[in-house]
C-alpha positions as CSV (number, residue, x, y, z in Angstrom):
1,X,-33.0,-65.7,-15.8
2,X,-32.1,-68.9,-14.0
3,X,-28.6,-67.3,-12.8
4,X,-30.5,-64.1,-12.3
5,X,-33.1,-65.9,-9.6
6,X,-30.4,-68.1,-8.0
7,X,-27.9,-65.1,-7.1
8,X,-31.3,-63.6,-5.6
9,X,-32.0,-66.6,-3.5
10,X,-28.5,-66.4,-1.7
11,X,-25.8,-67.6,-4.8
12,X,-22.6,-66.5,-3.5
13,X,-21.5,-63.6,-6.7
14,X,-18.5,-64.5,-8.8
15,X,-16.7,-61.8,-7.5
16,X,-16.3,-63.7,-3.9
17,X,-15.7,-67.1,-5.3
18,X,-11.7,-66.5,-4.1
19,X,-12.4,-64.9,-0.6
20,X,-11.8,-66.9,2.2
21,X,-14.8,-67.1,4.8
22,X,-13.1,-70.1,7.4
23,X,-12.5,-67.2,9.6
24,X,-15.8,-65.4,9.0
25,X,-18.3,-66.4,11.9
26,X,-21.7,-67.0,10.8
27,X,-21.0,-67.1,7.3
28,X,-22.5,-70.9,6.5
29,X,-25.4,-69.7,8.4
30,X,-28.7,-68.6,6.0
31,X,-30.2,-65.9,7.8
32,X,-33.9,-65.8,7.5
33,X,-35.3,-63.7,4.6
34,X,-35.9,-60.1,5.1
35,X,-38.6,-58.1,3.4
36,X,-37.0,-56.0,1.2
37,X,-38.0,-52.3,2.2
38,X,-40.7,-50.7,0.0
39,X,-39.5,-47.2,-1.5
40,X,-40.4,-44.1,0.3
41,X,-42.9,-42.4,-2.3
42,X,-41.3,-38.8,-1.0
43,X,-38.2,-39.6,-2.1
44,X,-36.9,-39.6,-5.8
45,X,-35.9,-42.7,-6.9
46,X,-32.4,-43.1,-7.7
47,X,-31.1,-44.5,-10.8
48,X,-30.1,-48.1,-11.1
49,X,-26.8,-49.1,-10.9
50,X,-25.2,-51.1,-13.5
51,X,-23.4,-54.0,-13.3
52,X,-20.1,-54.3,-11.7
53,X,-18.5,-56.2,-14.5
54,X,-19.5,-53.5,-16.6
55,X,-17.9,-51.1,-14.3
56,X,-14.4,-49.4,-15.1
57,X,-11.5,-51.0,-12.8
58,X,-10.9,-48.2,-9.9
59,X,-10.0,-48.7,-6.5
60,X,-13.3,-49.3,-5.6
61,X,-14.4,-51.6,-2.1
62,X,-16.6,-54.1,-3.3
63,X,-19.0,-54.8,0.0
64,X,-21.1,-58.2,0.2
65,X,-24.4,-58.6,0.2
66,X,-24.1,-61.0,2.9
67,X,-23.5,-60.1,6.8
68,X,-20.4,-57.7,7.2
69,X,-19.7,-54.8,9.4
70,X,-20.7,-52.2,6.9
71,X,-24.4,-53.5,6.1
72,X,-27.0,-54.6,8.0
73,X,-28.4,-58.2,7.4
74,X,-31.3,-58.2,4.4
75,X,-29.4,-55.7,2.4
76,X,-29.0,-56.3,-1.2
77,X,-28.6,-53.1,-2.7
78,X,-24.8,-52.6,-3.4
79,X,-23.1,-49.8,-5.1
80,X,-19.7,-49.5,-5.2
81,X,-17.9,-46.1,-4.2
82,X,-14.7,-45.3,-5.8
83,X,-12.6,-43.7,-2.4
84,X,-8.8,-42.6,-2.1
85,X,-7.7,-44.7,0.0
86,X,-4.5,-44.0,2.3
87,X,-1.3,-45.7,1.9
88,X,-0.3,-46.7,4.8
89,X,-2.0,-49.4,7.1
90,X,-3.9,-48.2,10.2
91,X,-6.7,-49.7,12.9
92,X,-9.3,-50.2,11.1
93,X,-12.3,-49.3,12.7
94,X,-15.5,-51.2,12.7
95,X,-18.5,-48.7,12.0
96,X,-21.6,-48.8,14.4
97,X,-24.1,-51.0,13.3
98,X,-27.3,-49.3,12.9
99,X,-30.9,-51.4,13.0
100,X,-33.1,-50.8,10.4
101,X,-33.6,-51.4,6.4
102,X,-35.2,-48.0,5.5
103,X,-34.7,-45.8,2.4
104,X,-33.4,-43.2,4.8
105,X,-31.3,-45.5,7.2
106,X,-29.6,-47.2,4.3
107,X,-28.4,-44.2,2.6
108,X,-27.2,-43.1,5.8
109,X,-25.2,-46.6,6.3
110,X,-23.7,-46.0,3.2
111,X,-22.5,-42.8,3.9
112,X,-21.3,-43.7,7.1
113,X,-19.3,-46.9,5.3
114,X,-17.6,-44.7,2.9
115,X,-16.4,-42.2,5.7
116,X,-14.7,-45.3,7.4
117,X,-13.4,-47.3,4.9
118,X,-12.1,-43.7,3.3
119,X,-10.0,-43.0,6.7
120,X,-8.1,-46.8,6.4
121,X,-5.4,-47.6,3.9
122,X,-5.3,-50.4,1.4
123,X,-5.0,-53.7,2.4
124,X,-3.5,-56.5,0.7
125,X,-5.2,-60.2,0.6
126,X,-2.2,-61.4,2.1
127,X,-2.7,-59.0,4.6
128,X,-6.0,-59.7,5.6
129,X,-5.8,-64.0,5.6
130,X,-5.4,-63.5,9.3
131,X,-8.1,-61.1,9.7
132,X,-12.0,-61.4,9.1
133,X,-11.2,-62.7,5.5
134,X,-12.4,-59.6,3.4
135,X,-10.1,-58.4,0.6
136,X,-9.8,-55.3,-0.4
137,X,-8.7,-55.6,-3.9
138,X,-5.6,-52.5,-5.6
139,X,-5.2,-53.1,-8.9
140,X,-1.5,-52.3,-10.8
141,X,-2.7,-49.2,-11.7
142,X,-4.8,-46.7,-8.8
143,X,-6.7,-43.9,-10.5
144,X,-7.6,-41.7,-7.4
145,X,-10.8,-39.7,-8.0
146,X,-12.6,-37.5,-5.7
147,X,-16.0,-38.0,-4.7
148,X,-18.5,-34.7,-3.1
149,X,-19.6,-36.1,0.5
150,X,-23.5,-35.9,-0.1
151,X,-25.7,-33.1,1.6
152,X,-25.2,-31.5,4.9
153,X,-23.5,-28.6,6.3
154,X,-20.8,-29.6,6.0
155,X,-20.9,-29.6,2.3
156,X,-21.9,-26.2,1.8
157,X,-18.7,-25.4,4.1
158,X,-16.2,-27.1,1.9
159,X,-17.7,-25.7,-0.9
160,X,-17.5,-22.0,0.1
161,X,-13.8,-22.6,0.9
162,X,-12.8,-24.4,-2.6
163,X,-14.8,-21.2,-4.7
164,X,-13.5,-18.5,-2.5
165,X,-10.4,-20.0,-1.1
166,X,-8.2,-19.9,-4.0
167,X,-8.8,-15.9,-4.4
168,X,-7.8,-15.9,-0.6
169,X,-4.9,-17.8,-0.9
170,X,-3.4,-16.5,-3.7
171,X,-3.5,-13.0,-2.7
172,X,-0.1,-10.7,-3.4
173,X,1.1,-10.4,-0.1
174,X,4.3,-8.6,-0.9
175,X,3.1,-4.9,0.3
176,X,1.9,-6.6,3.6
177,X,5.1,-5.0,5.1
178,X,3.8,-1.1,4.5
179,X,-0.1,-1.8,4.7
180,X,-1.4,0.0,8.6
181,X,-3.5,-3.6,9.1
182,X,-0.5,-5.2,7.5
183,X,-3.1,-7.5,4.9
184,X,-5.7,-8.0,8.0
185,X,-8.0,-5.6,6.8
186,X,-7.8,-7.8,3.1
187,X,-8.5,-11.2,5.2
188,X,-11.3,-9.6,7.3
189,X,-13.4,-8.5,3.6
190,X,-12.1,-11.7,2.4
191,X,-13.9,-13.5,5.0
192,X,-16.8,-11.9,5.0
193,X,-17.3,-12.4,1.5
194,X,-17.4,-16.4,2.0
195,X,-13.1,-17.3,1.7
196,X,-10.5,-18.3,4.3
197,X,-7.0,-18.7,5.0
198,X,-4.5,-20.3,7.1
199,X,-4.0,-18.0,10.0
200,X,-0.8,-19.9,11.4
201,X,0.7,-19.0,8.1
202,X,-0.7,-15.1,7.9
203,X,0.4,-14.9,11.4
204,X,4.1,-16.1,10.7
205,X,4.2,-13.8,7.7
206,X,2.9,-10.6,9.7
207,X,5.5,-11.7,12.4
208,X,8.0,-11.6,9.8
209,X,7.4,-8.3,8.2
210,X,6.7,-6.7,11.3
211,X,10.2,-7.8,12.2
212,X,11.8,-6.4,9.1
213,X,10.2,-3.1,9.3
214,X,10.8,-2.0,13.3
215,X,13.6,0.3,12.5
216,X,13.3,3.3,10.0
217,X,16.2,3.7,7.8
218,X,18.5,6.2,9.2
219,X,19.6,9.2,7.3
220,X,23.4,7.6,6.4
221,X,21.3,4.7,4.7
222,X,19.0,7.2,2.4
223,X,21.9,8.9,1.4
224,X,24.2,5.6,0.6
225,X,21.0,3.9,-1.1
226,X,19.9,6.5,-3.1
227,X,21.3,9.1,-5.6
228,X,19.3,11.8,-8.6
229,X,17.6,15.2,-7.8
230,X,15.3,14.6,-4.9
231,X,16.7,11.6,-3.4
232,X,14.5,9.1,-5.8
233,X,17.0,6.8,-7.8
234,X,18.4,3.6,-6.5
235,X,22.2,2.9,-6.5
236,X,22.9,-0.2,-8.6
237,X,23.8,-1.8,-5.8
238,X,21.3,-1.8,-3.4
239,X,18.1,-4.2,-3.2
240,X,14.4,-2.9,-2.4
241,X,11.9,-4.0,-0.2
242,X,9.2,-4.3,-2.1
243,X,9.2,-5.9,-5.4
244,X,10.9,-4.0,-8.5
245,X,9.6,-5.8,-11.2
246,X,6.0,-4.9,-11.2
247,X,3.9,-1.4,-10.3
248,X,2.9,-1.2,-6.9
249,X,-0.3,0.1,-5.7
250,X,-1.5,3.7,-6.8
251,X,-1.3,5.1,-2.7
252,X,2.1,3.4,-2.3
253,X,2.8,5.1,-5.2
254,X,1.5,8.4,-4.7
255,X,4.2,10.9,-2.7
256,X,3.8,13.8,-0.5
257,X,5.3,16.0,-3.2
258,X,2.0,15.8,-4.8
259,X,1.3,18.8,-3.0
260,X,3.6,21.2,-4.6
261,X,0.4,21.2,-7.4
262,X,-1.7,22.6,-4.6
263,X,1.2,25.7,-3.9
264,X,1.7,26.8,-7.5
265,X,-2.2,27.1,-8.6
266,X,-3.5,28.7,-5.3
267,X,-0.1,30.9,-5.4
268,X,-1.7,31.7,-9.1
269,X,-5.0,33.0,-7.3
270,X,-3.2,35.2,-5.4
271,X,-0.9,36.8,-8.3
272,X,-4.4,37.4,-10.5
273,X,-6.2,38.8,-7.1
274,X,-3.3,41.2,-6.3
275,X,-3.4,42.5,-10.4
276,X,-6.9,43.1,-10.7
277,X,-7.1,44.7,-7.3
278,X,-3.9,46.7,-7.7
279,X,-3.5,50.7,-8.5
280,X,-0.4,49.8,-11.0
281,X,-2.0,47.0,-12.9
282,X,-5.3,48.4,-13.7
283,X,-3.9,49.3,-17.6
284,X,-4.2,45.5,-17.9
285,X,-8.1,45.5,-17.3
286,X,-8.2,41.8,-15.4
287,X,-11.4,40.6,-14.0
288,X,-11.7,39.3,-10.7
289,X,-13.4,36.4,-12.3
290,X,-9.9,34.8,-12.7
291,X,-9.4,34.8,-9.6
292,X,-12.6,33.0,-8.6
293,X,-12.0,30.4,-11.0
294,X,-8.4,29.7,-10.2
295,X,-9.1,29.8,-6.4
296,X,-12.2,27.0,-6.7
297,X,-9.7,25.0,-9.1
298,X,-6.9,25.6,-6.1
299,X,-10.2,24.6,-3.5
300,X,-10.7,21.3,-5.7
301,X,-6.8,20.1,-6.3
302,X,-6.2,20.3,-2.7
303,X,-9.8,18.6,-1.6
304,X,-8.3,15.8,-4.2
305,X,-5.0,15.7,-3.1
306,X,-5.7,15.5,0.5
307,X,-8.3,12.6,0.2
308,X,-5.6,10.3,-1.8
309,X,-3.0,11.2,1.1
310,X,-5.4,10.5,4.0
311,X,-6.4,7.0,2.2
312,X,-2.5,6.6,2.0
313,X,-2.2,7.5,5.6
314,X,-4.8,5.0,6.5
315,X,-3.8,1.8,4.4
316,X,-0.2,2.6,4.2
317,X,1.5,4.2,7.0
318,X,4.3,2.6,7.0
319,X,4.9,4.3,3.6
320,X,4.1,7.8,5.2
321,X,6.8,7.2,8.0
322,X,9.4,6.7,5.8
323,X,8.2,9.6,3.4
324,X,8.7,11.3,7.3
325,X,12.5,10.1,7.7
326,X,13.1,10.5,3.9
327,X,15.6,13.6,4.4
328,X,13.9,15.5,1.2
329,X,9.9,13.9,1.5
330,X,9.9,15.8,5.1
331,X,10.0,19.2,4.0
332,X,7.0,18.5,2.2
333,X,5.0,17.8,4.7
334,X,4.6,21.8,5.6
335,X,3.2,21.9,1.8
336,X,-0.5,21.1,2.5
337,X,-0.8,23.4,5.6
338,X,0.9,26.2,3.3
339,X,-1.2,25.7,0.8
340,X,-4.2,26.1,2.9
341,X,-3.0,29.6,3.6
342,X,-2.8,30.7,0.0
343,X,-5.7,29.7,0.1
344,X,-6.9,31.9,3.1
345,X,-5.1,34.4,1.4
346,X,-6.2,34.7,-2.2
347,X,-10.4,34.1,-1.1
348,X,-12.2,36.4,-3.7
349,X,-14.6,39.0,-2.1
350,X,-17.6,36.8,-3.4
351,X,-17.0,34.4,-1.6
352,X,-15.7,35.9,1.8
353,X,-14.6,39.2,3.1
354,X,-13.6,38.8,6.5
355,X,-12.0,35.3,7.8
356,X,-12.4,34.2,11.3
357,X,-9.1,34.5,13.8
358,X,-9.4,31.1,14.6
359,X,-8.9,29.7,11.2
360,X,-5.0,31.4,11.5
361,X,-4.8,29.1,14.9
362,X,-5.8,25.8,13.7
363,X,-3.5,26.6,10.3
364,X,-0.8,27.8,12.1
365,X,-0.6,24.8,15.1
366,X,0.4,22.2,12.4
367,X,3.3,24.0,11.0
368,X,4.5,25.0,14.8
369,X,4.6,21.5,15.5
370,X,6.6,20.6,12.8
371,X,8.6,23.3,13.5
372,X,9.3,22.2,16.8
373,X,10.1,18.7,15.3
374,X,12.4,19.6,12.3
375,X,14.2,22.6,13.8
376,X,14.9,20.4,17.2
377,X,16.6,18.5,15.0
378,X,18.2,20.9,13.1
379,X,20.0,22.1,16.3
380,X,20.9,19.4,18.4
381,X,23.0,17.5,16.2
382,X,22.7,13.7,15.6
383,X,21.9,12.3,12.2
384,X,19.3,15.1,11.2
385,X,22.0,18.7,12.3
386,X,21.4,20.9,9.6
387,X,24.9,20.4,8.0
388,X,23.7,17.1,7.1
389,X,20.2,17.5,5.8
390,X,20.9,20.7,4.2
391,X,19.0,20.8,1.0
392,X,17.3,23.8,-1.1
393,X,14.0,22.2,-0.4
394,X,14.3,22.7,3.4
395,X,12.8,26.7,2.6
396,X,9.3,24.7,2.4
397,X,10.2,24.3,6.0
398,X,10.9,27.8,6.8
399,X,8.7,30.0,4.4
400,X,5.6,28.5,6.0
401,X,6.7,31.0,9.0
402,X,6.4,34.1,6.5
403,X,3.2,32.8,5.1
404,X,1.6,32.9,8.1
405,X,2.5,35.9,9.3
406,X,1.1,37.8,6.1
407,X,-2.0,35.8,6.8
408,X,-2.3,36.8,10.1
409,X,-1.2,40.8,9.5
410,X,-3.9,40.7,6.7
411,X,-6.5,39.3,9.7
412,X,-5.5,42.2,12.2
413,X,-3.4,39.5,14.8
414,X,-0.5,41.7,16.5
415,X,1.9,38.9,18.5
416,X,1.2,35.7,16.6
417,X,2.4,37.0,13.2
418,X,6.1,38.5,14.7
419,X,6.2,35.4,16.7
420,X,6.2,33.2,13.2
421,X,8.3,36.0,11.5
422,X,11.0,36.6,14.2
423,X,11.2,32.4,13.6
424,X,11.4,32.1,10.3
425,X,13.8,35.6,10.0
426,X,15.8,33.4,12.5
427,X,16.1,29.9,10.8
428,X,16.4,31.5,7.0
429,X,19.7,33.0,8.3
430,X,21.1,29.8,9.2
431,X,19.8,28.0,6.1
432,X,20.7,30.5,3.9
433,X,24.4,30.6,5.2
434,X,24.7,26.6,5.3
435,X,23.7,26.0,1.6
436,X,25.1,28.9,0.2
437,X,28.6,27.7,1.2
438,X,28.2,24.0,0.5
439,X,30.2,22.2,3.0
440,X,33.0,20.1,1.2
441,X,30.7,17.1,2.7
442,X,27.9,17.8,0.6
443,X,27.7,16.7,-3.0
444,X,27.1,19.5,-5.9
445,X,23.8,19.1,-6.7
446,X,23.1,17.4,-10.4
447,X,21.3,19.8,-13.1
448,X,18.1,18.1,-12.2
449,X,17.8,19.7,-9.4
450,X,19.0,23.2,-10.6
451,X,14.8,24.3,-10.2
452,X,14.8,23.7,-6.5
453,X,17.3,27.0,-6.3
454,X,14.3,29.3,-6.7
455,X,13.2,28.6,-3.4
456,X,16.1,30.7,-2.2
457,X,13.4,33.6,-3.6
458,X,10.5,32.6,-1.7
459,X,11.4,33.4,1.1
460,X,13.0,36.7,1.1
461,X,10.0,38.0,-1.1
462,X,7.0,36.5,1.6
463,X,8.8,37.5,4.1
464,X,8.6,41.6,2.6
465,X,5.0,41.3,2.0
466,X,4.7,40.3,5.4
467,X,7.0,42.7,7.2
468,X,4.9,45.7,5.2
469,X,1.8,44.0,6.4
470,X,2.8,44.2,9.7
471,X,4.6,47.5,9.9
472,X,1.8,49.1,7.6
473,X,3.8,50.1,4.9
474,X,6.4,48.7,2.3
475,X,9.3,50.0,4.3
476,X,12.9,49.9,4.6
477,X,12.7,46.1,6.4
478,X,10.5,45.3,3.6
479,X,12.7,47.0,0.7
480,X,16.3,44.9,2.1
481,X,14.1,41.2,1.5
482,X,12.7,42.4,-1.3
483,X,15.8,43.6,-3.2
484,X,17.7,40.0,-1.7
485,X,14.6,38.2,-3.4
486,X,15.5,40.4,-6.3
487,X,19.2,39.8,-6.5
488,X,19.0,36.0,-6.1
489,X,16.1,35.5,-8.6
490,X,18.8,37.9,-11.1
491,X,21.4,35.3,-10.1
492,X,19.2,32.3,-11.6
493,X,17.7,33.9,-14.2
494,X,21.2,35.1,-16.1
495,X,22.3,31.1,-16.3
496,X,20.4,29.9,-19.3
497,X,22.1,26.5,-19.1
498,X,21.7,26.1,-15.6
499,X,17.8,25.2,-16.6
500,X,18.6,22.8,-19.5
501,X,18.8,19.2,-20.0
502,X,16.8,17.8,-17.3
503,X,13.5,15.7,-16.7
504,X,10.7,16.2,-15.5
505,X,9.7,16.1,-11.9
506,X,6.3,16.2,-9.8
507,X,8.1,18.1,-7.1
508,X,8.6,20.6,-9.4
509,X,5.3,22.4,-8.9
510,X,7.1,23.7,-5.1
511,X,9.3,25.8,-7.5
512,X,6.7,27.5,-8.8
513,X,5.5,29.4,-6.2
514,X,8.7,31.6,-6.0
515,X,8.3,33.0,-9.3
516,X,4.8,33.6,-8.3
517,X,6.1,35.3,-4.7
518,X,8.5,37.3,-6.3
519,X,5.8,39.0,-9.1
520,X,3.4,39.6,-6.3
521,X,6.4,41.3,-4.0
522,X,7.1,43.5,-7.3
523,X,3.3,44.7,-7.7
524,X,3.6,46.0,-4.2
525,X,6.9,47.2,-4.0
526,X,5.5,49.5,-7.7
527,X,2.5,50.8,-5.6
528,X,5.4,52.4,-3.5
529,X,7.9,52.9,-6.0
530,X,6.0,54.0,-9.4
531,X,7.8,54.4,-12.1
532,X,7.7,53.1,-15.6
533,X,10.9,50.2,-14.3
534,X,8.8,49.0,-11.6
535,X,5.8,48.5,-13.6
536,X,7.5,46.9,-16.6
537,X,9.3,44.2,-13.9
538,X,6.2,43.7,-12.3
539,X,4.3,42.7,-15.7
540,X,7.6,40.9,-17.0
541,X,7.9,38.6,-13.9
542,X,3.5,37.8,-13.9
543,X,4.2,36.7,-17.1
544,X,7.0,34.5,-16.5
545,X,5.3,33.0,-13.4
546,X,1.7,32.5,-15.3
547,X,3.6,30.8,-18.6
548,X,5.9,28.7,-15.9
549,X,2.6,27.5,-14.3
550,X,1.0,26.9,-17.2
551,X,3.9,24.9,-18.7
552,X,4.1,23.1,-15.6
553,X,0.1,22.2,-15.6
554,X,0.4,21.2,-18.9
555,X,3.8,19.0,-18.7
556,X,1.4,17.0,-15.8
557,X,-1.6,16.4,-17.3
558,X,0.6,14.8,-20.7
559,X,2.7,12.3,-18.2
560,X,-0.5,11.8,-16.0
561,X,-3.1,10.6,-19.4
562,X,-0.9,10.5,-22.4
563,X,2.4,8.8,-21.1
564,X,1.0,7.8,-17.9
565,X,4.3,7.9,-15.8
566,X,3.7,10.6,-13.5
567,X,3.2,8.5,-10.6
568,X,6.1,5.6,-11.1
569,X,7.1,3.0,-8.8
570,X,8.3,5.5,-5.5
571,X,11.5,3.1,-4.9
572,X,12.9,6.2,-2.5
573,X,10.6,5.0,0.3
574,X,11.2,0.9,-0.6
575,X,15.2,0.7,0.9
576,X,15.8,-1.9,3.0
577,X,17.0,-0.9,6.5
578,X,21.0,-1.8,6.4
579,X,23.2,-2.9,3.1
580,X,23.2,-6.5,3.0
581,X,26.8,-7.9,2.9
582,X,26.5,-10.4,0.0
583,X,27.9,-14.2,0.9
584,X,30.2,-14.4,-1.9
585,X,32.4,-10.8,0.1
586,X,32.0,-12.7,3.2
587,X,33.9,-15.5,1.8
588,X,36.2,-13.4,-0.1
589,X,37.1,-11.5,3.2
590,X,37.3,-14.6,5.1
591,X,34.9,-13.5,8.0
592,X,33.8,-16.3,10.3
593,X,30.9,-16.5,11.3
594,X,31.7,-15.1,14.9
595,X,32.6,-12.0,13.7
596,X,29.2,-11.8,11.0
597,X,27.0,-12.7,13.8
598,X,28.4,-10.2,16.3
599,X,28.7,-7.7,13.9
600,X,25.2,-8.1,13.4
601,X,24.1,-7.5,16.7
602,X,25.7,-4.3,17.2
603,X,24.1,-3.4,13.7
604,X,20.5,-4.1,16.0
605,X,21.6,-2.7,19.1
606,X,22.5,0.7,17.0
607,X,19.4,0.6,15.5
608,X,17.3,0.4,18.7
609,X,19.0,3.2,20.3
């Protein structure tokens, strides 16, 4: 008690025994006795502090209870703060002294002394013998520890970053290159839901993979990177883009092909219209009901199908441009708008008997577009002539032509549907010839790809239908592309083993349709031609088509929910622009760095033109 009372009547603590006050001003001096403040009955009362020999050694700034620039005279209340102090010495700046003893004011001089003293680095004894004579003690041993700054804005800011900050930095950034907002769309939600980031560091990253991905891939680098049926398997030797050993994003994932589901089931709608409405069929006693329900399943696939592309289009365009260059993808692109004409097509009388002539405009515009696109190319050479593209799934490109023109003969339109025939008639001479020889250029296709022949049918057998609908009969014009249709699907059908040994394939579903063409072409050439042969091939090749559908539909749904592979990692679209030398052949072949870096450039410079 008597140690107790004389500390309280101005006993210099133990602690300060060692500090040297000769350069202190003022210190001898007793300042005259302050009250000491009463406690604010609003405020809650804090807990005492115990005492600081009982305290664990930190690297803690003891202040004195005497004057110092951190405290104004009168206060006794000390606590000690443990702070991280820098390590290396700085100006050490002296803290405004603030007038006052209040409960408010010395919390606020607290504050303010811990702000100070935590922007200024240790400081030795011996440091400080020539200064004001306080010592800041370091012991052997500094355990750093972190202390929450006390109320304020401030606060609640720091906070927000430290919950939502970590989600924001550590977000996979490795599809930035092919996202449309290239990750800004992911900061912008991100932000709003209470995190940040370092923009310098987004911005350098978007600079980077906006660099990388300026240039498409030319149609030399699909070819060299990649090898198997449609264009979809990455030589051993070449790198990706993206990364290889995880699964990407479903829409990066998801191709264009996706569509060929779309042609065979609303191709379907058609084949069990044309039975149930035909004179040769009727022994089979078909309901138009089939055709109603096939045509609203067609309706819903291709409602579906279409939303998951446009999301695609929107988040991941960069992955829908190369899809555009891919020399196979951009055939099926004229999918979705031929589909939409089966569709117009096969409508059941329930649900409309008459279409509107503008529907064949806005169907047909798309497709003449791409036309002008694909077959400009086609013709005036460069990296996309026909001899070098040339590939069985280029008929997508040129039955969409025949499609329409039945569609528009079936509507009453007289110029519009010989415009698209004379076009298509036109083009599916030239593609017939080139892949029926198969320039010594070309490789032989691999057995995987040995499907993909049957769209040699579909054209020949649309483009009958549609010559009878616009002549008004099934004649002699109609008769030659039938019976080429007829000879080439013969052709296919004899060679059991050319249709054995391979895997599946989403694409596959665009080789349906032909089968599906053909049996449709053979019900009308019957009501011309009837005879007991006619009607026997016409049932014979409905069957085939239905079972090859149904096959098909089932084959999907088992890799989409049982295996869950029908959508794998789509690496065709993931090449990187140019083959990257490795360093160890540029050693081997002893090329300075001269010839690399100009080499280089004309790389570039080829590129940009």
């Amino acid at each position: 008690m008597e140690e107790a009372s004389a500390s309280k009547h101005g006993a210099v603590p133990p602690l300060l025994a060692e500090v040297e006050v000769s350069n202190l001003p003022g210190f001898d001096v007793t300042p005259s006795p302050s009250p000491r403040p009463q406690p604010n009955p609003k405020r809650p009362s804090r807990p005492g502090v115990p005492p600081l020999d009982r305290l664990p050694r930190r690297s803690e700034v003891v202040l004195p209870p005497l004057d110092s620039p951190f405290q104004p005279p009168g206060f006794r209340s000390v606590q000690p703060h443990s702070i991280s102090l820098p390590a290396s010495p700085s100006a050490f700046g002296v803290p405004i002294p603030v007038a006052g003893a209040g409960a408010g004011d010395s919390q606020d001089l607290q504050r303010q002394a811990t702000s100070n003293v935590a922007r200024e680095p240790h400081r030795s004894p011996a440091q400080d013998k020539g200064g004001n004579g306080v010592g800041f003690e370091q012991p052997d041993k500094v355990k750093f520890r972190s202390q929450p700054i006390p109320g304020g804005q401030p606060a609640r800011a720091g906070n927000r970053v430290g919950r939502g900050g970590g989600r924001a930095m550590n977000r996979d950034k490795s599809y930035d290159s092919f996202k449309t907002f290239s990750g800004k769309l992911e900061r912008q939600l991100t932000h709003l839901a209470g995190a940040s980031e370092a923009p310098e560091e987004e911005d350098s990253d978007d600079a980077i993979r906006a660099h990388r991905t300026t240039s498409m891939p030319k149609v030399d680098r699909f070819f060299a990177a990649l090898e198997g049926p449609e264009l979809d398997k990455l030589k051993s030797s070449e790198n990706l883009v993206l990364p290889s050993d995880k699964t990407w994003p479903f829409l990066l994932r998801f191709p264009v092909s996706a569509f060929g589901i779309c042609l065979g089931v609303s191709s379907q709608a058609i084949l069990w219209n044309t039975i149930a409405t035909s004179a040769q069929t009727t022994f089979l006693h078909v309901s138009t009901k089939v055709n109603l329900v096939l045509w609203c399943v067609s309706v819903a696939l291709m409602c579906a199908i279409t939303a998951v592309y446009a999301l695609k289009v929107v988040f991941y365009l960069e992955a829908v441009r190369r899809e555009y260059y891919h020399p196979i993808r951009v055939n099926f692109f004229f999918a979705p708008w031929i589909a939409c004409l089966f569709l117009a097509i096969g409508v059941p009388p329930s649900v409309a008997t008459e279409l509107p002539s503008w529907l064949w405009y806005a169907l047909m515009a798309p497709v003449l577009i791409l036309e002008l696109k694909i077959y400009g190319q086609w013709m005036s050479g460069g990296q996309r002539r026909l001899s070098k593209v040339a590939n069985p799934s280029n008929h997508l490109s040129v039955v969409g032509n025949f499609v329409g023109a039945l569609l528009g003969a079936s509507m009453g339109l007289k110029e519009g549907p010989v415009f698209f025939f004379s076009v298509g008639l036109a083009h599916y001479s030239v593609l017939f010839v080139t892949l029926y020889q198969r320039l010594p250029t070309n490789e032989t296709l691999p057995k995987e790809l040995h499907p993909v022949f049957f769209l040699f049918v579909a054209a020949p057998s649309v483009a009958s239908m549609a010559w009878a609908k616009i002549t008004g009969e099934f004649g002699y014009g109609s008769r030659v592309a039938y019976f080429i249709a007829m000879f080439l699907y013969a052709s296919l059908a004899v060679r059991i083993n050319f249709f054995r040994g391979f895997r599946f394939s989403l694409a596959w579903w665009a080789y349906t349709f032909p089968m599906t063409g053909a049996a449709i072409a053979s019900i009308r050439y019957s009501t011309e031609v009837g005879n007991s042969f006619t009607k026997a091939l016409c049932v014979a090749l409905s069957v085939i088509a239905v079972l090859t559908v149904a096959a098909l539909f089932g084959t999907t749904l088992v890799h989409a929910f049982v295996l869950r592979n029908l959508f794998p990692n789509d690496i065709s679209i993931a090449i990187t622009e140019r083959k990257m030398t490795p360093i160890l052949e540029l050693h081997e072949s002893g090329c300075g760095d001269d010839d690399h870096s100009s080499r280089s450039s004309n790389d570039v410079e080829a590129q940009q033109k």
